[in-house]
C-alpha positions in Angstrom: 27.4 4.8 -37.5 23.8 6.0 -37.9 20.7 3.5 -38.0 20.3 3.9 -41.2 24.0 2.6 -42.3 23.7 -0.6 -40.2 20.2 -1.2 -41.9 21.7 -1.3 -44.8 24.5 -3.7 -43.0 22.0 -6.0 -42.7 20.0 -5.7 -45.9 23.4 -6.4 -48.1 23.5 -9.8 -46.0 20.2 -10.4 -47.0 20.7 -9.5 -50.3 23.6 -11.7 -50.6 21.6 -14.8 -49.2 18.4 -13.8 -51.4 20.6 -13.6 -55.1 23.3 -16.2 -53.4 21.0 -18.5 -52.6 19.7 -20.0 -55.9 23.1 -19.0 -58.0 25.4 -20.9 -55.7 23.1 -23.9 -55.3 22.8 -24.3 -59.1 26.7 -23.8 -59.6 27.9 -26.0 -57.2 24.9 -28.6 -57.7 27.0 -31.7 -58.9 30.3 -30.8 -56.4 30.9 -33.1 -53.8 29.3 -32.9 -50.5 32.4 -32.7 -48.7 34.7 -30.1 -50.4 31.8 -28.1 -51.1 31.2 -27.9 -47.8 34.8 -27.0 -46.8 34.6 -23.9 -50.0 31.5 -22.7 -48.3 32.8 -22.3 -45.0 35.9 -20.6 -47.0 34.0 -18.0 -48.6 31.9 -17.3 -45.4 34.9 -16.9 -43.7 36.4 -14.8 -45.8 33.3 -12.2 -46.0 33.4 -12.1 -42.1 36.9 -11.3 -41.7 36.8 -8.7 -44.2 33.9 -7.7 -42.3 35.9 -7.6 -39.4 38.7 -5.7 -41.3 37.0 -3.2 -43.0 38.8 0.0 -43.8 35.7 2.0 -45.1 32.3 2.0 -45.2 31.8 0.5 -49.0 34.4 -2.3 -48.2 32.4 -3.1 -45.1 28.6 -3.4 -47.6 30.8 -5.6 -50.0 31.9 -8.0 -47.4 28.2 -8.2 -45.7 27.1 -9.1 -49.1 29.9 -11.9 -49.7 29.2 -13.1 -46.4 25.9 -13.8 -46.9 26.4 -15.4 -50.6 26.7 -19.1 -49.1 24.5 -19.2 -46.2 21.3 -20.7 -48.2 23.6 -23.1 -49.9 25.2 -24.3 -46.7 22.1 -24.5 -44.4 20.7 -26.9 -47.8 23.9 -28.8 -48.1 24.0 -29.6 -43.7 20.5 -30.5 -43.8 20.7 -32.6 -46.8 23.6 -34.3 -45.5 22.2 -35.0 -42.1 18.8 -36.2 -43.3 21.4 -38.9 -45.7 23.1 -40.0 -42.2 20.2 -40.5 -40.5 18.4 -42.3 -42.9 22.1 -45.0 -42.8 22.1 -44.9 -39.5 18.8 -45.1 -38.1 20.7 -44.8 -34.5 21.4 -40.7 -35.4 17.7 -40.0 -36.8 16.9 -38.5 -33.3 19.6 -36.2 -32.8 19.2 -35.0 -36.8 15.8 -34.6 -36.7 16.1 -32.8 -33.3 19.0 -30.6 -34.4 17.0 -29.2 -37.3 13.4 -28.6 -36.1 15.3 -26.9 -33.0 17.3 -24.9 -35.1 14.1 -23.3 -37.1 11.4 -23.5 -33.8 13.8 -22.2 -30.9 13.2 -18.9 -31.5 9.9 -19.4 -32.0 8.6 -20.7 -28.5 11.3 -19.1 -26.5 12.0 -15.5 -28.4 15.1 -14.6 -29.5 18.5 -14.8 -27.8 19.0 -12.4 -24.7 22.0 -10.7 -24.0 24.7 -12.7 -20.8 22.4 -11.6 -18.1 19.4 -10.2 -19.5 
């Protein structure tokens, strides 16, 4: 596969979070937390086996771009529903709060994730 294909591996992701992101959100705004949740991790799954399954080249952009669809929407949907558990039980704020700024200032201060004995 030449550079060029796999760029454009990882642009369809991106494209599928960029126009996913808002559409999915406002669709599934009044779902429960829950089995939203659950459908999410469905349709993510699904794009990464067919990712993983891919006959051809085209079938392989298409599931990149499904893939990617529900990432926005799920990252929104974890956060929102840690920050509502923390704030009922004030005895998990730490561990919330720590998950999430970790999550986003990792990479940050220590760089990105090495390769197993790097």
């Amino acid at each position: 596969m030449s550079l060029l294909a796999a760029g454009l591996l990882v642009t369809a992701y991106a494209l599928g979070m960029i126009v996913g992101g808002p559409v999915v959100t406002v669709v599934t705004a009044r779902l429960a937390r829950k089995p939203l949740i659950v459908g999410l991790i469905a349709v993510s799954l699904a794009g990464n086996l067919g990712s993983a399954v891919a006959p051809n080249y085209p079938v392989l952009l298409v599931a990149r771009f499904v893939a990617g669809l529900v990432v926005a929407t799920f990252f929104a949907v974890a956060i929102a529903t840690a920050v509502s558990t923390a704030a009922t039980r004030p005895d998990r704020a730490p561990g919330s709060s720590g998950w999430s700024s970790g999550a986003r200032s990792g990479p940050r201060f220590r760089g990105p994730p090495r390769p197993v004995g790097a």
